[in-house]
C-alpha positions as CSV (number, residue, x, y, z in Angstrom):
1,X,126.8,-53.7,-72.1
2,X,130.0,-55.0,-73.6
3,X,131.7,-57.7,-72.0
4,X,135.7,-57.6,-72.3
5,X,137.1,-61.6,-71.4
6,X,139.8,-63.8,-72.5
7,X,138.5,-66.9,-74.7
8,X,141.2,-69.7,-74.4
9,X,141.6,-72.2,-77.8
10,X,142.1,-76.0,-77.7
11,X,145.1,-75.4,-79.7
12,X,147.0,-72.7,-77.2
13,X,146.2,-69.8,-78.6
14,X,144.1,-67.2,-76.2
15,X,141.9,-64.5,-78.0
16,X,141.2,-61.0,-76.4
17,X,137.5,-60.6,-76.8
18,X,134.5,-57.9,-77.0
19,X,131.1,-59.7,-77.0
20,X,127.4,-58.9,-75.7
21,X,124.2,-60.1,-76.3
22,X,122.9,-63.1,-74.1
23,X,124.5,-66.6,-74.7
24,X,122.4,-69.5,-76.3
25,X,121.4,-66.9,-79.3
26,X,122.2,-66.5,-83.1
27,X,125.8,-65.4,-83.2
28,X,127.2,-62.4,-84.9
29,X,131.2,-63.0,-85.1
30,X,133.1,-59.5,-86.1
31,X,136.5,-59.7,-87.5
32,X,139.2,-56.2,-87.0
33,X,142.2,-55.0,-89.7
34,X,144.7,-53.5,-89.0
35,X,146.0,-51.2,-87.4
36,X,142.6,-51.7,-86.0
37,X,141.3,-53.8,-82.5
38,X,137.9,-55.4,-81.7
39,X,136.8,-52.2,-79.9
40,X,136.0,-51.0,-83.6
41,X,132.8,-53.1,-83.6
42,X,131.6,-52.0,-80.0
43,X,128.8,-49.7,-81.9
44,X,127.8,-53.0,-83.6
45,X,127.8,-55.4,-80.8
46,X,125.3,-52.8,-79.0
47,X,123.1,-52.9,-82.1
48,X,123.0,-56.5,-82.8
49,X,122.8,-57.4,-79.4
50,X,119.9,-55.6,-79.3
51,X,118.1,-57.1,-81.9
52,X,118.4,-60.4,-80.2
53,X,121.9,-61.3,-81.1
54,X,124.8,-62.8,-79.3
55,X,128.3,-60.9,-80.4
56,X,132.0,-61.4,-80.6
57,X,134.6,-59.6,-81.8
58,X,137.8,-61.0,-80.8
59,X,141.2,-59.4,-80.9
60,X,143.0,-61.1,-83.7
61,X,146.4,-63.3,-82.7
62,X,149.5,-60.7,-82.1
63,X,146.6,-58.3,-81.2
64,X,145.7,-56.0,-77.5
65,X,145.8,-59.0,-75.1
66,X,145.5,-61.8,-77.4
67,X,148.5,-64.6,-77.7
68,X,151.2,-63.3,-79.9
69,X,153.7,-66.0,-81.2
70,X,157.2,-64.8,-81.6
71,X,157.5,-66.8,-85.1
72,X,156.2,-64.8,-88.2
73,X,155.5,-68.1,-89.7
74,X,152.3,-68.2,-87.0
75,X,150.6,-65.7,-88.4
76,X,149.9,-67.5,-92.0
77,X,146.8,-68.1,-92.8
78,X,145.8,-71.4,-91.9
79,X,146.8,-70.7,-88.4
80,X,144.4,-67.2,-88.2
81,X,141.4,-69.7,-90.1
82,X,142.2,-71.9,-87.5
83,X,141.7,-69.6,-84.5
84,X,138.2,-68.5,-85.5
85,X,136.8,-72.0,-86.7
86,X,138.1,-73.0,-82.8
87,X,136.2,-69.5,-81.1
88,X,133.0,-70.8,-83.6
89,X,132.7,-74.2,-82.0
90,X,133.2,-72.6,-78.6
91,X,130.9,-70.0,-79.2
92,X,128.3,-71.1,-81.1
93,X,128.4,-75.2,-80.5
94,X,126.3,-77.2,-82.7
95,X,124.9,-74.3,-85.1
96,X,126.1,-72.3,-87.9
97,X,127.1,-68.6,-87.1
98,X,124.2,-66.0,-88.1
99,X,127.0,-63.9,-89.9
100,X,131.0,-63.4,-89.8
101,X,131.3,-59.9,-90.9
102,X,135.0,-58.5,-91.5
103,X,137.1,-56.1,-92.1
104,X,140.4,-55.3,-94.0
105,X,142.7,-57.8,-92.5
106,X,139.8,-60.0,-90.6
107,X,138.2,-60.3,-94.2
108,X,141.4,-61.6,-95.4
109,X,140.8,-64.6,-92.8
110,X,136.6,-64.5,-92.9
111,X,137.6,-65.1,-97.0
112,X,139.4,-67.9,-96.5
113,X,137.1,-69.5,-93.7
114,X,134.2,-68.9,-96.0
115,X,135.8,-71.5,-98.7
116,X,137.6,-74.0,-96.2
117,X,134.5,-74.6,-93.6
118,X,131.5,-72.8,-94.9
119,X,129.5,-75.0,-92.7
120,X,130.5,-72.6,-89.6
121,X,128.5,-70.2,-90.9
122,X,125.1,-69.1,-92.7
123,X,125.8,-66.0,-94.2
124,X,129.6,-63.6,-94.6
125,X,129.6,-59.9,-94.6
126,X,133.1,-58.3,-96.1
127,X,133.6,-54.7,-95.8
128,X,136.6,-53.0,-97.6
129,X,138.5,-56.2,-97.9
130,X,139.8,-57.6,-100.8
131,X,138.8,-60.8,-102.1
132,X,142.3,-63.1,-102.4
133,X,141.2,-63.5,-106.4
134,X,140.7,-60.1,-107.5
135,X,143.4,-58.7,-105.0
136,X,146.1,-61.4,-106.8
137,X,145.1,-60.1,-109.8
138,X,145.5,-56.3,-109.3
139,X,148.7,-56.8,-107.6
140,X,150.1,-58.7,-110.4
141,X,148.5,-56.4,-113.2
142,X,148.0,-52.8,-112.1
143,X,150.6,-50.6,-111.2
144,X,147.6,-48.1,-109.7
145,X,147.5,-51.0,-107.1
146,X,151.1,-51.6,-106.4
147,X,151.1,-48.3,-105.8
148,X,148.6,-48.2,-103.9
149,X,149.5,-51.3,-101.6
150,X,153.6,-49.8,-101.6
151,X,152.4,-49.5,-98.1
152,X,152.8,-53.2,-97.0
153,X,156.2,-53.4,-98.1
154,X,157.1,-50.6,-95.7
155,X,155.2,-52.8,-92.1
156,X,157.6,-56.1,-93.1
157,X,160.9,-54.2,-93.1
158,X,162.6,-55.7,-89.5
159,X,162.3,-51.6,-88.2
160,X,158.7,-51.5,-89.2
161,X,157.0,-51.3,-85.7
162,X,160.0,-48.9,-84.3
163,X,158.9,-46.3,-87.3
164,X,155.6,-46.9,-86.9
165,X,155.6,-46.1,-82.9
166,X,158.1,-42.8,-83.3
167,X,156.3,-39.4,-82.5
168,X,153.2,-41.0,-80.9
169,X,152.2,-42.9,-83.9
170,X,153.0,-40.6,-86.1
171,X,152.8,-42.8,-89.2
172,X,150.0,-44.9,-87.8
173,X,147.8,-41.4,-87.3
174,X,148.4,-40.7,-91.2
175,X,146.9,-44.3,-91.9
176,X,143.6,-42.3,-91.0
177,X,144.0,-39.0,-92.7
178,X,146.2,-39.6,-95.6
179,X,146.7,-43.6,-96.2
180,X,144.0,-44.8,-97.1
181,X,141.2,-41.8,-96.9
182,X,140.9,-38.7,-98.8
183,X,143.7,-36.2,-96.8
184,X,142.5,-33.9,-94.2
185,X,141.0,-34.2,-90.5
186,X,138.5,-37.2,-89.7
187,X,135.4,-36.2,-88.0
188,X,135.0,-39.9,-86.3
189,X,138.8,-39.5,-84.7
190,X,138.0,-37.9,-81.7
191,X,140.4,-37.8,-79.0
192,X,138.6,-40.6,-76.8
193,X,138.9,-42.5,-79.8
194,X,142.8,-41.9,-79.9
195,X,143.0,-42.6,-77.2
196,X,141.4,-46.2,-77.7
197,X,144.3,-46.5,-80.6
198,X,146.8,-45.8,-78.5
199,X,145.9,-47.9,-75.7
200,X,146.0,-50.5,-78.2
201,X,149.1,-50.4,-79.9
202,X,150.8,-49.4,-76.4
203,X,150.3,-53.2,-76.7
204,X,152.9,-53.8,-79.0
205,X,152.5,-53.6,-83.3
206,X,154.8,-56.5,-83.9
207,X,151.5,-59.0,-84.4
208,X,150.0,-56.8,-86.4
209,X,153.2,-56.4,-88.4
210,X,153.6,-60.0,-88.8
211,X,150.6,-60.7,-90.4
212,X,152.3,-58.6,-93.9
213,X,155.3,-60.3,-93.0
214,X,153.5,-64.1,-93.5
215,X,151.9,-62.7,-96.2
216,X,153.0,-63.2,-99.6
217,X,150.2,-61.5,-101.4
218,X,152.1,-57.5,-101.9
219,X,153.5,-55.8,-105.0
220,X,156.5,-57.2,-106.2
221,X,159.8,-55.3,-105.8
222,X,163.0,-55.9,-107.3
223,X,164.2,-57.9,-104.8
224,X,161.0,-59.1,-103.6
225,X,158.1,-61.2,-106.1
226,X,155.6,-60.8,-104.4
227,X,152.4,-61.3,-105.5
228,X,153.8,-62.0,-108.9
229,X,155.3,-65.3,-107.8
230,X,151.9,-66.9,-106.4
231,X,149.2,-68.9,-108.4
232,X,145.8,-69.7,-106.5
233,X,143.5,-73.1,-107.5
234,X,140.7,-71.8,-108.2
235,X,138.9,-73.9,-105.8
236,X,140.6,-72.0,-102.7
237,X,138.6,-68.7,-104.3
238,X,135.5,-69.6,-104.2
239,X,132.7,-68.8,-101.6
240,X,129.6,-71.0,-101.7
241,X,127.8,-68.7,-99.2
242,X,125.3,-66.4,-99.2
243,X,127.9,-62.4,-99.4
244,X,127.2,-59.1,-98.7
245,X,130.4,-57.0,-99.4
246,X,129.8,-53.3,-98.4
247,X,132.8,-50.9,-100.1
248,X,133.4,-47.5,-99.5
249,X,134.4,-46.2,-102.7
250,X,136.5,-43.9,-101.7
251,X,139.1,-46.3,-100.6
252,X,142.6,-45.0,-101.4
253,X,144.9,-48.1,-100.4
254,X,142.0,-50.7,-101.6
255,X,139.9,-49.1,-104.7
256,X,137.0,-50.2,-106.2
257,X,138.8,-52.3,-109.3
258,X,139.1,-55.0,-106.6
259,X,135.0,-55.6,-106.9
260,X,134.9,-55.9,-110.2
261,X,135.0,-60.1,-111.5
262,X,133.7,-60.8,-108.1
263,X,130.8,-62.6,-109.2
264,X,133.6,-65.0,-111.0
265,X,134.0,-66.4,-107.2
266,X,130.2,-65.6,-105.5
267,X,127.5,-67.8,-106.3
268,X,125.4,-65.5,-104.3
269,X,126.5,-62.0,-104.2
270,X,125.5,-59.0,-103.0
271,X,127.4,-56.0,-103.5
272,X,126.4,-52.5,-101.9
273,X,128.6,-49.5,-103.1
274,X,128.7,-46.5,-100.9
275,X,130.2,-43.6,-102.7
276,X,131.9,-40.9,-100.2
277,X,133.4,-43.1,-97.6
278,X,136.5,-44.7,-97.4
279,X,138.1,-47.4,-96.0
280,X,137.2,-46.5,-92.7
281,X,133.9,-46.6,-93.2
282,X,133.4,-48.8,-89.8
283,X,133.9,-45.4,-88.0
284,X,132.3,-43.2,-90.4
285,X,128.8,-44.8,-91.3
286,X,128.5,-47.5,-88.2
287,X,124.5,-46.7,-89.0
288,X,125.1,-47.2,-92.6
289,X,127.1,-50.3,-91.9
290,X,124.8,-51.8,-89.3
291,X,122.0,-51.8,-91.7
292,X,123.1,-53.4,-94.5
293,X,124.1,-55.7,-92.4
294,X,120.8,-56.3,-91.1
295,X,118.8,-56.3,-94.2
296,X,121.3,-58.4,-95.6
297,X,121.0,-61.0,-92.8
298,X,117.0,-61.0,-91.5
């Protein structure tokens, strides 16, 4: 059974969370994108919990119930690491996590966890997310990729979350069929799961928005640097951990040149290519995903 409660931080900040699996075991922390929620993961939680883990998948800050600071500036970084270091030492007090696994935007924070406090964790699962080295480098480089992302210039105009919630989500909706998947129906969005996604941005899509808008890392644009303005240490790239990235190849918005030179960051990595899904692959092969998962962490 999944458990929906709200998870208060020392630092003010109050996370929306999904979770099951008895406390006191191994924890499993999942990590949501956008325009995603934690309910993605519930086929997960059910699975791990099963196994013998404890799950969490909270709502990211500016997401579903979780707080939502009015100043863009609060959605850097360092303040999303911040609020899943705070729900680790709540969560799983005194012991490493079993895994974070992430997603799209949660991978963006799981990636920089992973090099700041890699003592929070034993092993980090990234699926369809870019790694901040290889995604710097394709933004700056390729035009297939500026092309690509042209999206996120789009969710930080100031009217971005007024377009996006016009004819029920009409824009939102083509994230799914035509964004950043191959165009046409998707089997996996039924209407109970619709209606999920709309309960959830019925929330409000300013959060979600604000994370592109703290972000410097898009394609450049003539008024606009970009990605072309920012150089990274190298010692904020790399992961000492144990990785497991799982990419569905068929990623339009995110392709598959955003894997390769990852090894130039990974000590240990692990890289499992799945050829016909896309970058909702959470929805589409939750078996597929699960087990990897699994192998990768037992």
């Amino acid at each position: 059974m999944i458990e929906h409660r709200m998870l208060s931080l020392p630092h003010g900040i109050t996370l929306s969370c999904r979770s099951s699996g008895a406390a006191g075991r191994p924890v499993i922390v999942f990590l949501h994108g956008f325009p995603e929620g934690a309910f993605v993961w519930d086929t997960l939680l059910e699975h791990f919990a099963a196994l013998g883990y404890r799950c969490i998948a909270p709502n990211l800050r500016g997401f579903e119930k979780s707080s939502a600071p009015a100043d863009v500036s609060a959605y850097r970084a360092k303040h999303l690491v911040q609020d899943i270091a705070a729900l680790i030492a709540l969560e799983s007090p005194g012991a490493p996590l079993a895994a974070l696994v992430a997603h799209d935007w949660g991978g963006a924070v799981a990636w920089s966890l992973a090099n700041q406090a890699p003592q929070l964790l034993h092993k980090l699962c990234i699926i369809n997310s870019p790694h901040p080295g290889t995604f710097l480098r394709e933004l700056r480089d390729s035009p297939a990729q500026q092309a690509a992302s042209a999206y996120m210039n789009f969710l930080i105009r100031p009217d971005a979350e007024a377009l996006l919630a016009q004819d029920d989500y009409r824009r939102l909706w083509e994230f799914f069929t035509n964004g950043f998947a191959a165009n046409g129906p998707q089997a996996w969005l039924t209407d109970a799961v619709k209606a999920q996604y709309r309960a959830l941005w019925d929330h409000g899509l300013t959060g979600g928005c604000n994370f592109y808008r703290a972000s410097p890392l898009r394609p450049p644009t003539a008024s606009d640097p970009g990605a072309s303005a920012i150089t990274l240490p190298r010692e904020m790239l790399t992961v000492s951990l144990p990785t497991l990235v799982v990419w569905g190849m068929d990623d339009i918005a995110l392709p598959p040149a955003l894997i390769d030179g990852l090894q130039d960051y990974i000590a240990q990595l692990q890289v499992q290519r799945v050829p016909g899904a896309s970058h909702w692959i959470v929805h589409e092969q939750p078996a597929l995903v699960a087990a990897a998962i699994e192998k990768f962490i037992r």
